[in-house]
FIPALO-805276 format. One line per field, with one value per residue (C-alpha): residue number from 1; residue in one letter; x, y, z. Coordinates in Angstrom, 1 decimal. Layout:
<rs>
num [NUM, ...] $
residuo [A, ...] $
x [X, ...] $
y [Y, ...] $
z [Z, ...] $
</rs>
This chain:
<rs>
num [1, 2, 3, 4, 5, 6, 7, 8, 9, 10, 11, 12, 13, 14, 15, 16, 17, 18, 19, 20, 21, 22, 23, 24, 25, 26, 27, 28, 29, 30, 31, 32, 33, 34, 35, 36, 37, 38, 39, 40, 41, 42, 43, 44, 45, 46, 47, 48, 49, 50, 51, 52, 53, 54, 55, 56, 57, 58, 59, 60, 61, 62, 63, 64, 65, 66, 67, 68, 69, 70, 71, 72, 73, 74, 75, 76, 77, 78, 79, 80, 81, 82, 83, 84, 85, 86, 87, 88, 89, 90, 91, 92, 93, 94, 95, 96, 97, 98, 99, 100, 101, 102, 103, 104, 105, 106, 107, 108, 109, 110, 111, 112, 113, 114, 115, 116, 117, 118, 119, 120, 121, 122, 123, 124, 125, 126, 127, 128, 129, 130, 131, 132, 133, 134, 135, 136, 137, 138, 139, 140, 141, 142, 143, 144, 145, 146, 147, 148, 149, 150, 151, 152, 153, 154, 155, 156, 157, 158, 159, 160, 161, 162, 163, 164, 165, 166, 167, 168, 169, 170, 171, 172, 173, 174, 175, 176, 177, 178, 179, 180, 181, 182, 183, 184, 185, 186, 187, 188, 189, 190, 191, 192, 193, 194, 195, 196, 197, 198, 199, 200, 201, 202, 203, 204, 205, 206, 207, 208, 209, 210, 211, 212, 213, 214, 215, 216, 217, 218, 219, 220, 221, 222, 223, 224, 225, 226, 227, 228, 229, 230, 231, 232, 233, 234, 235, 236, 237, 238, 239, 240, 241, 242, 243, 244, 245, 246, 247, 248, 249, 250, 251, 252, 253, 254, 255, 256, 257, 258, 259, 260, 261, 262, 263, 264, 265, 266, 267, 268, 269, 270, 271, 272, 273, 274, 275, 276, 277, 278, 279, 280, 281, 282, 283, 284, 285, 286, 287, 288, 289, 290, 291, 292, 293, 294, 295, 296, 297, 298, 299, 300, 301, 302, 303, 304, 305, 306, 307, 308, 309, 310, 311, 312, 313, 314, 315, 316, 317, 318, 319, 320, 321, 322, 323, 324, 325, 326, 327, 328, 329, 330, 331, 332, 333, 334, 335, 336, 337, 338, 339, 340, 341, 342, 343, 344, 345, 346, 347, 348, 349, 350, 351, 352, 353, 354, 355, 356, 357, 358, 359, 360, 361, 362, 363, 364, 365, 366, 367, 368, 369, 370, 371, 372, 373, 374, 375, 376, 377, 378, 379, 380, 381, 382, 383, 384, 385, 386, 387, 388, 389, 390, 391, 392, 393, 394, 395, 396, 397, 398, 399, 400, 401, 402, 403, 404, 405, 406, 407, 408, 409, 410, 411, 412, 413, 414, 415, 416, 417, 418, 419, 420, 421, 422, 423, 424, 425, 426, 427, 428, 429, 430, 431, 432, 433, 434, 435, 436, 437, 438, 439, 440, 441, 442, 443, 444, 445, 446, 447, 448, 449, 450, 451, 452, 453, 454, 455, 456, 457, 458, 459, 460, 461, 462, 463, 464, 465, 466, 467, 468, 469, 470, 471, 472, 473, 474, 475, 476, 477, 478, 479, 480, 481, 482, 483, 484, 485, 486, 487, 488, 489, 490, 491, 492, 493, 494, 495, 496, 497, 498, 499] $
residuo [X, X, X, X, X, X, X, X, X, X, X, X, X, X, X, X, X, X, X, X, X, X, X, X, X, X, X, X, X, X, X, X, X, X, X, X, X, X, X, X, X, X, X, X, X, X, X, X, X, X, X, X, X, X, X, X, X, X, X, X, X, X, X, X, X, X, X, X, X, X, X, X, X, X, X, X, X, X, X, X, X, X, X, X, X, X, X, X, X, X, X, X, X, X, X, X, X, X, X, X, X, X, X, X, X, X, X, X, X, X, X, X, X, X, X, X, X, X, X, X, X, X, X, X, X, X, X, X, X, X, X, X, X, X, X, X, X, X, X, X, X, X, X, X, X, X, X, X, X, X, X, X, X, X, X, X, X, X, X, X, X, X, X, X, X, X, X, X, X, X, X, X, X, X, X, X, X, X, X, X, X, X, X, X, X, X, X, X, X, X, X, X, X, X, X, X, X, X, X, X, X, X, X, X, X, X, X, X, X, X, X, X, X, X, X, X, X, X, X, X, X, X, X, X, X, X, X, X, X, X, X, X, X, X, X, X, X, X, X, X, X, X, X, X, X, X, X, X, X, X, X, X, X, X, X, X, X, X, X, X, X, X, X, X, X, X, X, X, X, X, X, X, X, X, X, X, X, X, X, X, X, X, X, X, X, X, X, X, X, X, X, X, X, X, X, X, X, X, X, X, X, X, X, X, X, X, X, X, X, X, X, X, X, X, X, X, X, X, X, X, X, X, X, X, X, X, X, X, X, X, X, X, X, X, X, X, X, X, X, X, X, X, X, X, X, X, X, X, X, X, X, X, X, X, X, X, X, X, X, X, X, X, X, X, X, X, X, X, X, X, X, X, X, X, X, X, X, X, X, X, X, X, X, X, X, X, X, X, X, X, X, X, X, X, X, X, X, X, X, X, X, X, X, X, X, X, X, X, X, X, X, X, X, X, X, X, X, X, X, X, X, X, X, X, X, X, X, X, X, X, X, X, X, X, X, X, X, X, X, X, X, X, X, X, X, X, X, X, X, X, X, X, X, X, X, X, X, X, X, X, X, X, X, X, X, X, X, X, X, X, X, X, X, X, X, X, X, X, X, X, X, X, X, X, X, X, X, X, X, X, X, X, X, X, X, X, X, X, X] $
x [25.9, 29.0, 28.8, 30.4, 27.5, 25.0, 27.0, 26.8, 23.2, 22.3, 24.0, 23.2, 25.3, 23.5, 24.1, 23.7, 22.6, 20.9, 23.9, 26.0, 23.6, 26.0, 25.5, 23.0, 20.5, 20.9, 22.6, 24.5, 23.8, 23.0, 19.9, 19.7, 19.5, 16.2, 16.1, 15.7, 14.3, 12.2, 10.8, 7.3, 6.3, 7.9, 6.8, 7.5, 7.3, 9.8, 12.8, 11.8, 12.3, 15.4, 16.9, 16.8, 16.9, 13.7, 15.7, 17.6, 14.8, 14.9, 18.2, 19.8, 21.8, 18.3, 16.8, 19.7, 20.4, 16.7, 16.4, 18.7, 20.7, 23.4, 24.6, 25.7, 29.0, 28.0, 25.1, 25.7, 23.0, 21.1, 18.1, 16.9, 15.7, 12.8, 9.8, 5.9, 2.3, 0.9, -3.0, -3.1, -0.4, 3.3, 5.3, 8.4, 11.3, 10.2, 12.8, 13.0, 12.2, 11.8, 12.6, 17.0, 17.3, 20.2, 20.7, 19.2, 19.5, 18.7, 15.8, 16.5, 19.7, 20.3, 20.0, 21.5, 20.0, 19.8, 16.2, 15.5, 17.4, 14.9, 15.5, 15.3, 14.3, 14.2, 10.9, 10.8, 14.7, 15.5, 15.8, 17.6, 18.0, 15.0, 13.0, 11.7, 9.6, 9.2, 11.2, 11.7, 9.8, 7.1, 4.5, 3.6, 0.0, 1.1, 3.5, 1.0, -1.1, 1.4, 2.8, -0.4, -1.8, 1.6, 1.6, -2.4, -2.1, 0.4, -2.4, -4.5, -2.1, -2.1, 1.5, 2.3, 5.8, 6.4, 7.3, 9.4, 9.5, 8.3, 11.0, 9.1, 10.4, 8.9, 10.6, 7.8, 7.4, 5.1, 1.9, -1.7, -0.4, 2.6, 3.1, 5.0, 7.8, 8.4, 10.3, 9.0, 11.4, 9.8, 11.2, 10.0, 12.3, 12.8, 10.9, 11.8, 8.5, 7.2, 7.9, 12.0, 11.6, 9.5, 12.2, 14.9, 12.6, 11.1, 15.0, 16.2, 18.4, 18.1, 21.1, 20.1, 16.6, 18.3, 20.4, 17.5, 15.4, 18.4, 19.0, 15.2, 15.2, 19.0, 18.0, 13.8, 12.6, 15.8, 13.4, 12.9, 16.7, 16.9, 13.3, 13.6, 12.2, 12.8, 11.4, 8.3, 7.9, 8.5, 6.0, 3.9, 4.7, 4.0, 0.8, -0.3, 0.9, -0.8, -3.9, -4.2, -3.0, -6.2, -8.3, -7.2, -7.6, -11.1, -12.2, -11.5, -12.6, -9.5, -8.2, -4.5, -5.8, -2.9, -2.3, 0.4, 2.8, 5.7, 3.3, 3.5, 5.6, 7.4, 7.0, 3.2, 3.2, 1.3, 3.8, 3.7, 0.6, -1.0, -4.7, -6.1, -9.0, -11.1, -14.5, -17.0, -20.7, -20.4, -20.5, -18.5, -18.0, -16.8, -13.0, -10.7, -8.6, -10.0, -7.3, -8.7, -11.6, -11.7, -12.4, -9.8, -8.7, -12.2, -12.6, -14.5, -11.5, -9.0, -8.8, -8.9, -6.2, -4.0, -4.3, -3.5, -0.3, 0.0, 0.0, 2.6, 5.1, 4.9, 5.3, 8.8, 10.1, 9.0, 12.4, 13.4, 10.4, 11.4, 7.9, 3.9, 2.6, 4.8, 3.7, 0.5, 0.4, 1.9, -0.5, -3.7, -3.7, -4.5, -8.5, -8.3, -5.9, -7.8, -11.5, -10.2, -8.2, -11.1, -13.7, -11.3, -10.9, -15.2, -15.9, -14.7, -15.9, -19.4, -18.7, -18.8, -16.3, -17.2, -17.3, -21.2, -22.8, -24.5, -21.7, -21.1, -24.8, -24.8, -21.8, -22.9, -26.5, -25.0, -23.0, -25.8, -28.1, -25.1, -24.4, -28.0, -28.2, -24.3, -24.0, -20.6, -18.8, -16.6, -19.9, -21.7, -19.4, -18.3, -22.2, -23.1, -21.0, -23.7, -26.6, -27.6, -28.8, -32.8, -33.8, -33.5, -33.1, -29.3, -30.0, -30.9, -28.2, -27.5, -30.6, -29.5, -27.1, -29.6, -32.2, -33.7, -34.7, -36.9, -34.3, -32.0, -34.4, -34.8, -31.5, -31.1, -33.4, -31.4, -28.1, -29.4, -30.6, -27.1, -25.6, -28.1, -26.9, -23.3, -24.7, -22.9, -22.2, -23.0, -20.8, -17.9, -18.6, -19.2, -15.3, -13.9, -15.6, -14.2, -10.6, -11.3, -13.7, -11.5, -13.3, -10.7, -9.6, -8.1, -10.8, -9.9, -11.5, -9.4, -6.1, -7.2, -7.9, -4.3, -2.6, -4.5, -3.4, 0.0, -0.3, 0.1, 2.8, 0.4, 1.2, -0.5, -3.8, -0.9, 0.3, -3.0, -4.4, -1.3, -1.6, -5.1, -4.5, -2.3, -4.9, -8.0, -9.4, -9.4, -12.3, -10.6, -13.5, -11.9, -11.6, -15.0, -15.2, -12.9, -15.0, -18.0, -19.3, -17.8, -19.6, -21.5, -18.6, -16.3, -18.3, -16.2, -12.6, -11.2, -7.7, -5.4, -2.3, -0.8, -2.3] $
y [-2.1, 0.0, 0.7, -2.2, -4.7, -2.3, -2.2, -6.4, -6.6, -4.1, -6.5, -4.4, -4.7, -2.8, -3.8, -0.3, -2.0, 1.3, 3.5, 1.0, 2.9, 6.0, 9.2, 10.8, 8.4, 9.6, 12.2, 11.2, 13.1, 12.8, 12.7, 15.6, 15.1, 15.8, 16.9, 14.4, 11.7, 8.7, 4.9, 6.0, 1.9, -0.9, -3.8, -7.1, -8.8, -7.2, -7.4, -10.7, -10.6, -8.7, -10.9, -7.4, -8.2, -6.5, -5.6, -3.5, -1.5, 0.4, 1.4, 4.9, 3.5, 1.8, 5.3, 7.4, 5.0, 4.9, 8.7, 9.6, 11.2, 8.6, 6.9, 3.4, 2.7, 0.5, 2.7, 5.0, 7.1, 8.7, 10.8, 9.0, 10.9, 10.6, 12.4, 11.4, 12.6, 14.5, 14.3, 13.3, 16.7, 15.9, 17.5, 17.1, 16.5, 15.1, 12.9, 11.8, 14.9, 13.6, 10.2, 8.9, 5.5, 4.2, 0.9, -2.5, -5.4, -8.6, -10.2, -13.6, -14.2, -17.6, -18.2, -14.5, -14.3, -11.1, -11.4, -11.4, -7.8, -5.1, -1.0, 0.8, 4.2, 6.8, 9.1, 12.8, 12.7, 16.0, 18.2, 16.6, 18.3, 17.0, 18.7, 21.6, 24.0, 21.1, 20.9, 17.5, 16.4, 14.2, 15.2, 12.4, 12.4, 11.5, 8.6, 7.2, 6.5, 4.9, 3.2, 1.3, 1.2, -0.5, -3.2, -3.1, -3.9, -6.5, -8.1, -8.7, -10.0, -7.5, -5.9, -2.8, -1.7, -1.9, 0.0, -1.0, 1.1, 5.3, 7.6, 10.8, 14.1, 17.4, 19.3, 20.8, 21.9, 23.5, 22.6, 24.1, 24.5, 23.4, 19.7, 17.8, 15.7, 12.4, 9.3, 6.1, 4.2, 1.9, -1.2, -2.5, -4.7, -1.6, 1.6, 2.3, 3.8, 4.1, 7.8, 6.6, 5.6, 8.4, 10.7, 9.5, 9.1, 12.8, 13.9, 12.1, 9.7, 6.4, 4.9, 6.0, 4.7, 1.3, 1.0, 1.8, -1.1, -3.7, -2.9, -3.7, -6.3, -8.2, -7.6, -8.1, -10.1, -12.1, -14.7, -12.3, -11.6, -14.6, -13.5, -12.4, -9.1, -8.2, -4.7, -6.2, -8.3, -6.0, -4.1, -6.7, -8.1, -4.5, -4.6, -7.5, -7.1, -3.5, -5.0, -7.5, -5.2, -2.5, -5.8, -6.6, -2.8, -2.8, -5.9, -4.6, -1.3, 0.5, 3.8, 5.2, 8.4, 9.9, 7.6, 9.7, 7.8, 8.8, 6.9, 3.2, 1.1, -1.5, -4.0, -4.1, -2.9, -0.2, 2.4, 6.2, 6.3, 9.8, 10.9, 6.8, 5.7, 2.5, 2.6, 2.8, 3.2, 2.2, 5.0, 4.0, 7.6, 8.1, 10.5, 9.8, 13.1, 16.7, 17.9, 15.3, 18.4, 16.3, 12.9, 11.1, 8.7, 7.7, 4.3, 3.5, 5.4, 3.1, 0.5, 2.9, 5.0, 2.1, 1.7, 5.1, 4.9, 1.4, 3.7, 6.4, 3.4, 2.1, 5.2, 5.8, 2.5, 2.4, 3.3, -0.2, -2.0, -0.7, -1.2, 0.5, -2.9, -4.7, -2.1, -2.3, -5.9, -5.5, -3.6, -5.6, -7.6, -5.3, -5.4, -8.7, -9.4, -7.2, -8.5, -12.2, -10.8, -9.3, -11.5, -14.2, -12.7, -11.5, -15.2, -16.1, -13.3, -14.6, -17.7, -19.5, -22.4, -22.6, -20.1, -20.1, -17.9, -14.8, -14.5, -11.1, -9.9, -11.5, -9.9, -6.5, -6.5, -6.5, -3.9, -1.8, -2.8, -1.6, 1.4, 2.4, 3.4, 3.2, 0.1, -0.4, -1.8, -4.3, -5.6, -6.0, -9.0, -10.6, -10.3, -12.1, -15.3, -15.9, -15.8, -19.7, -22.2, -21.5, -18.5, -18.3, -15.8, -15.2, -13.3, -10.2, -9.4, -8.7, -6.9, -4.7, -3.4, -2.2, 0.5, -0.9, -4.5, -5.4, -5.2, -7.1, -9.6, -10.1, -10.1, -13.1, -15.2, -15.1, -15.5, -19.0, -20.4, -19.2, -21.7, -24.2, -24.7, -26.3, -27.8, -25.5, -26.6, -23.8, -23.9, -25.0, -21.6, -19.1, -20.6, -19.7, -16.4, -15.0, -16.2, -13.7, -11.1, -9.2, -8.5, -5.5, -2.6, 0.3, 3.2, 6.7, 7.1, 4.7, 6.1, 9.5, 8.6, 6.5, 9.9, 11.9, 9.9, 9.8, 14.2, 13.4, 10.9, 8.0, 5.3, 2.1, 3.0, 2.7, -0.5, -1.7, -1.5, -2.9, -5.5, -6.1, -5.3, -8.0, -10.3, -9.1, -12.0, -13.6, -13.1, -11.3, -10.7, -8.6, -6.4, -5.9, -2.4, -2.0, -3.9, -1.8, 1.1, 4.7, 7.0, 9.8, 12.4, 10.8, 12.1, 15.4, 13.5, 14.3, 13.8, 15.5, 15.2, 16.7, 13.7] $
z [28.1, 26.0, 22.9, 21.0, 22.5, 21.2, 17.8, 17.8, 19.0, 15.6, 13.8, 10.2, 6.7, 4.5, 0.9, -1.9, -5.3, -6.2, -5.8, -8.7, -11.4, -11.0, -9.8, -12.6, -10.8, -7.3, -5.2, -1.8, 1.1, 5.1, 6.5, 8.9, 12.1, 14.3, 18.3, 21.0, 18.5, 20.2, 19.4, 18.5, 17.5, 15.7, 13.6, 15.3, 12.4, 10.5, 13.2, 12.9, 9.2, 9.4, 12.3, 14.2, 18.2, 19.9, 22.5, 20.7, 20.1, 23.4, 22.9, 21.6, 18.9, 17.3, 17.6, 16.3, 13.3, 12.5, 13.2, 10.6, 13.4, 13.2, 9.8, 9.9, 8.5, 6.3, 4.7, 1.9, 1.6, -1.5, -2.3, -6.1, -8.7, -10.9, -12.6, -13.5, -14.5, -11.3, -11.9, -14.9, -16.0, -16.5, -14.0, -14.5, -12.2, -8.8, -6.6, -3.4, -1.4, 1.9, 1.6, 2.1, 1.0, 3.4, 1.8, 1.1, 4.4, 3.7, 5.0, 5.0, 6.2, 6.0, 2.3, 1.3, -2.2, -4.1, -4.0, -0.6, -0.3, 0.9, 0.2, 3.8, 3.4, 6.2, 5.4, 6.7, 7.3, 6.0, 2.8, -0.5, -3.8, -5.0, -2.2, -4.2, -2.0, 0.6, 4.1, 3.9, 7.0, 7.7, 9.9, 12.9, 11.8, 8.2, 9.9, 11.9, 9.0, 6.7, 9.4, 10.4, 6.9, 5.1, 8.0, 7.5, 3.6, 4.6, 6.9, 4.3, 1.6, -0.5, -1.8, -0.5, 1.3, 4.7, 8.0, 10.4, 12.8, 13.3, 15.1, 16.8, 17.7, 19.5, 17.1, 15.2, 11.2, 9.4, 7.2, 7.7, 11.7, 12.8, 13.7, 15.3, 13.4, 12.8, 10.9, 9.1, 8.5, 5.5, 3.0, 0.2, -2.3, -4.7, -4.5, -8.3, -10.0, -13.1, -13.2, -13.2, -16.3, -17.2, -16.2, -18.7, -21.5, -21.3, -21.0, -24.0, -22.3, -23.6, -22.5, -18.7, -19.6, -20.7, -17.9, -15.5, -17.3, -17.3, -13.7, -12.9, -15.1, -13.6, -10.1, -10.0, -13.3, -14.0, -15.8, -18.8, -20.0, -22.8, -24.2, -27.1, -26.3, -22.4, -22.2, -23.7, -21.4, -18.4, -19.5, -19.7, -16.5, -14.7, -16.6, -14.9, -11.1, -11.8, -12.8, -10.1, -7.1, -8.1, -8.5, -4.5, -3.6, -5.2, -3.7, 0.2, -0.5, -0.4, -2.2, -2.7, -3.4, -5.5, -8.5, -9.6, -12.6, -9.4, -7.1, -9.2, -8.5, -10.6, -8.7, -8.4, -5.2, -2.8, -2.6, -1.1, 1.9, 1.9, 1.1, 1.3, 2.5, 3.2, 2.5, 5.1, 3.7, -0.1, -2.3, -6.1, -6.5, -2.9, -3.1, -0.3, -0.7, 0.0, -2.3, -5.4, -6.5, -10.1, -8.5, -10.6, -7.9, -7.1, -6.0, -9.2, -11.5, -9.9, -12.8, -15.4, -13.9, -13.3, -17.0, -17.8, -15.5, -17.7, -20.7, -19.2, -18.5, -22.0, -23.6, -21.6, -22.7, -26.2, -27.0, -25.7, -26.6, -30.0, -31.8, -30.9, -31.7, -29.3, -26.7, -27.5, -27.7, -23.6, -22.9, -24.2, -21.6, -18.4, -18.8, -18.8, -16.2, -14.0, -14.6, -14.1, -11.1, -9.5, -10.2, -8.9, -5.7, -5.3, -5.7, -2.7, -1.2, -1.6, -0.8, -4.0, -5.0, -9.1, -11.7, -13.2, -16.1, -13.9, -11.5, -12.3, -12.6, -9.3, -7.6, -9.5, -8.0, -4.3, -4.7, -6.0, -3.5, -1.4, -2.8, -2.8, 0.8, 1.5, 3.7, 5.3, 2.6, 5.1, 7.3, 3.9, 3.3, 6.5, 8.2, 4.5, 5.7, 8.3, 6.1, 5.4, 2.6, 4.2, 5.7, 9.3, 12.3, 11.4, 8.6, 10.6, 11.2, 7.5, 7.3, 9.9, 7.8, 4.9, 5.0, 1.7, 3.1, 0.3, -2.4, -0.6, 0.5, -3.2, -4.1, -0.9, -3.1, -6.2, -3.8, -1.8, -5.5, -6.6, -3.3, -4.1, -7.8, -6.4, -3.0, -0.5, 2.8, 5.4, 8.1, 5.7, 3.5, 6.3, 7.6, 3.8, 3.8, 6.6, 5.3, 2.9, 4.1, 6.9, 10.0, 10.5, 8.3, 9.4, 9.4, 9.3, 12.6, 14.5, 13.0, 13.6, 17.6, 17.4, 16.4, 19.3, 21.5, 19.8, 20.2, 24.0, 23.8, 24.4, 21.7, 23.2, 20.3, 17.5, 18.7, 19.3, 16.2, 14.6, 16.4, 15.8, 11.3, 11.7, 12.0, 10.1, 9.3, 12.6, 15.2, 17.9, 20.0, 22.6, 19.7, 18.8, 19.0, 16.3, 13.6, 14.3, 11.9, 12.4, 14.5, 12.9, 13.9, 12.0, 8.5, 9.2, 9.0, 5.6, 4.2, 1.9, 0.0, 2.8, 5.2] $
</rs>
């Protein structure tokens, strides 16, 4: 096969909307190249959404161009800049330090609308000015995990950016020990945060700050330009997609672990997979990154820190919004956004069709009885689709689960009366549970025994489980293993900012 074949076969045109902003938003650069790069795993889904051949996986122009090693000639690539609250403590300029964005490609080709352009980014391709101390480089343990966990998110319906594929290298960098290298190439329709517009505010640069918020608003909200007040309702609009992507989070037991203001995206969508975690036994409390000593991004902080961020944002475009009322009045609506959000998507979750007085109390009083003993947050709620409108046998295995029976045995009676009041149907509402309950999540365990394996060149564990988290919901019985608890080893696994 020559060359020009393997040209036709990548069929790419990438498309640089980010790079009409002008140069004060971005700096052009190349990625730099790695040694001897190879096709680590790829998301089958996404050639499919990007009309990419599979076949042209195997191939060395797929890996070069995804490598960063080769530039297409129709990419133009840029490092963006931009600046945020870091724990809670501004900090100032930040940028893309590891991450080239080479372009957007559409992903639906036959209709070629601006919306259905999608941002490729090359993670771990090199230094850029906004590197600071950092070398640029992503570590293959660190690509493993948001490689699985982006396609895992997108599993379970919940926003988050993608990964198309992971480029590996033995060329080795240095973090606690040195580690081998790697590339993630990942997509997402804009990765513009809320510390972008954080960064033109704090530098007193309104008209950048406008033209940031126009281009966001032209390119991702087009409905709000005839409002009357546009930047208004952006914020408001971030408010809610914020809200109701920690509501889904919450509500599958999952936690980012750095809620950094440079972390949020605009769009509402899980951005930037480092520290995370999914719950195993249910602890509210429970802190998914060692380097987290404060325990902001605790699962329980999440809402309130995704109002804080809510908060940063509207402080950055105030100059826009042009009043604190109108800001305010933007913000107002998060807490409710997100307690509708979440107790629309916990309803299900037990089973229950109609909204009743004591739902809450209800919902509330399983997740202490939960969190009492630490009972596997994901079995709690998929095993709880077997349990029936009479007690019977079945229940066991629910009980199984708990150490403190008794509690739950009471808590069973209030739930069957609760079932009772709007005639559930049992085999009908164990069906819509597990359409909402996944089966599957990925567990720090698994991904840590994907990237061992990965250590030693064996990648059939990382394209296992991606093929497995995309299906949670489904039975998959071969799979069975995977839906189990976590050994007792596993307690020792922790994760940092540098995971």
């Amino acid at each position: 096969m020559n060359t020009s074949e393997l040209k036709t076969q990548l069929n790419l045109n990438f498309q640089n909307r980010f790079s009409r902003l002008g140069s004060q938003f971005y700096t052009h650069l190349q990625p730099t190249p790695v040694k001897s790069p190879y096709l680590i795993a790829v998301s089958p889904s996404l050639l499919k959404q990007f009309e990419i051949d599979p076949a042209v996986t195997n191939t060395r122009d797929f890996v070069e161009v995804f490598s960063g090693n080769r530039v297409h000639h129709s990419s133009k690539p840029l490092a963006t800049v931009y600046s945020g609250h870091q724990f809670g403590v501004w900090a100032g300029q930040l940028g893309d330090g590891r991450a080239i964005l080479l372009g957007d490609l559409n992903a639906s080709r036959a209709h070629e609308t601006q919306s259905d352009l999608h941002e490729i980014q090359l993670k771990g391709a090199g230094t850029t000015p906004y590197s600071r101390m950092g070398d640029g480089r992503a570590v293959l343990r660190s690509s493993v995990r948001e490689f699985l966990c982006s396609e895992a998110m997108a599993g379970l319906g919940i926003p988050s950016s993608r990964a198309l594929c992971i480029i590996g290298s033995d060329q080795y960098t240095m973090r606690e020990m040195p580690e081998k290298t790697a590339i993630v190439t990942r997509t997402a329709p804009s990765f513009i945060r809320f510390g972008s517009f954080e960064h033109w505010y704090y530098n007193n640069k309104p008209e950048q700050l406008q033209q940031l918020a126009d281009f966001v608003i032209d390119n991702y909200y087009p409905h709000l330009k005839e409002l009357a007040n546009p930047y208004q309702e952006l914020l408001k609009e971030v408010v809610k997609r914020t809200a109701e992507l920690v509501a889904q989070w919450q509500c599958v037991g999952f936690m980012h672990g750095v809620l950094n203001t440079d972390n949020m995206s605009i769009l509402g969508l899980t951005l930037d997979y480092g520290p995370f975690g999914f719950m195993d036994g249910f602890d509210p409390s429970h802190i998914c990154n060692h380097s987290d000593s404060q325990g902001r991004y605790a699962y329980q902080m999440q809402p309130r820190i995704g109002q804080w961020n809510c908060h940063a944002l509207a402080q950055a475009l105030l100059p826009l919004i042009g009043d604190v009322d109108a800001a305010q009045d933007a913000l107002s609506c998060y807490v409710e956004h997100y307690e509708s959000s979440y107790l629309k998507k916990l309803r299900p979750k037990f089973g229950l069709r109609i909204e009743l007085p004591g739902d809450q109390d209800l919902f509330d009083s399983y997740l202490d009885v939960m969190a009492t003993t630490k009972t596997d947050f994901t079995l709690a709620f998929r095993i709880l689709s077997k349990i029936t409108s009479q007690a019977s046998p079945q229940e066991n295995a629910l009980r199984d689960l708990f150490i403190n029976r008794d509690e739950l045995d009471q808590w069973l009676i209030r739930y069957r009366q609760r079932l009772q009041q709007e005639n559930s149907i049992d085999a009908e509402r164990s069906v819509q549970m597990n359409l909402v309950n996944p089966k599957f999540i990925l567990r720090n365990y698994l991904a840590q025994q994907a990237i061992e394996k990965a250590e030693q060149k064996d990648f059939s564990e990382i394209n296992r489980l991606r093929q497995i988290l995309e299906n949670p919901y489904a039975e998959q019985s071969e799979f069975e293993s995977y839906a189990q608890q976590p050994p007792d080893w596993t307690a020792q696994l922790s994760v940092s900012c540098s995971s």
